[in-house]
Phi, psi and omega in degrees: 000114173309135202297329191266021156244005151284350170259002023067274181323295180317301175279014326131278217268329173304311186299332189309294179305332176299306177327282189334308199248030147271352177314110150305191160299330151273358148087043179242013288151093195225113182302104158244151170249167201289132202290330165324323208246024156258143195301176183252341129341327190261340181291339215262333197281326186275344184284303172314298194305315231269327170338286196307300205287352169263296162353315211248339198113001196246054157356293176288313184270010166277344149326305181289335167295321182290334190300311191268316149344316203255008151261351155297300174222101215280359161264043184243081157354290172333302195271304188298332169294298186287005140251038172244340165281344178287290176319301120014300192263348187267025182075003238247055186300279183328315174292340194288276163339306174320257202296359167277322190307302167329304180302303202291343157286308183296344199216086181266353159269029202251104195274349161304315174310310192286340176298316202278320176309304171311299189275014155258011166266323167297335168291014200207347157090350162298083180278330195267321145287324168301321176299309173296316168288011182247324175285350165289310197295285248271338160320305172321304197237050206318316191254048188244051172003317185294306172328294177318302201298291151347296188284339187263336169303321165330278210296338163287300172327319190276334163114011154298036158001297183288321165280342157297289163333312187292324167287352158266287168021258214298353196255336162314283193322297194319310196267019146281316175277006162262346163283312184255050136281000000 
């Protein structure tokens, strides 16, 4: 085991056990400490363990690291995509949905985020939203073809047949009249 996702781990089962005995008895009652007072190392140590252990294969448990990550720093952009490609490959739509949604709010200029939002929307079948996150990257990102073709595949899933069509339409006529300028 490589020393940072054993440190990763180590800190992983310390927030549990912290959890854990912060319960009362009914276990309604949830101890947090104040982010001021997390060292600002253990959130960035947990996030690299939580890398390696998606790196290695370990799925669940790189989850469960991005998870105690995004409770160190619940503004880790970062941590909410990749666990939302995690959830994503587990099948997981709604949490998927969650946390991409999450990524795409704290960081909207990041076309990876709006990427992974878009296709957990489509995974939740809200082809009419998905279009619209694909038609901002595609505003966004003028010469990035994949957005339209995206926004416009959206809009044939929701059965907007006529506006999918127009959006391949105009961007073929467009790149026809820049070929033969």
């Amino acid at each position: 085991m490589t020393g940072l996702l054993a440190i990763g781990i180590l800190v992983a089962s310390c927030a549990v056990q912290h959890k854990q005995a912060g319960s009362s008895a009914t276990g309604s009652r949830e101890a947090q400490v104040p982010l001021s007072e997390v060292p600002s190392g253990e959130a960035d140590s947990l996030f690299v363990a939580a890398v390696q252990a998606k790196q290695d294969g370990s799925n669940s448990q790189a989850m469960a690291l991005f998870e105690a990550f995004l409770r160190l720093k619940p503004s880790g952009a970062a941590g909410y995509y990749e666990l939302a490609l995690l959830k994503g490959a587990a099948g997981d739509a709604e949490a998927t949905l969650t946390n991409a949604r999450r990524a795409a709010t704290l960081a909207p200029e990041n076309p990876w985020y709006g990427i992974a939002y878009g296709n957990a929307l489509a995974m939740t079948k809200d082809f009419d939203s998905a279009a619209g996150v694909f038609h901002r990257l595609a505003v966004s990102y003028p010469l990035e073809n994949r957005y339209l073709y995206n926004e416009a595949v959206m809009l044939g899933d929701a059965k907007d047949y006529s506006r999918s069509l127009a959006l391949f339409d105009t961007r073929t006529r467009d790149e026809l009249v820049v070929a033969s300028n």
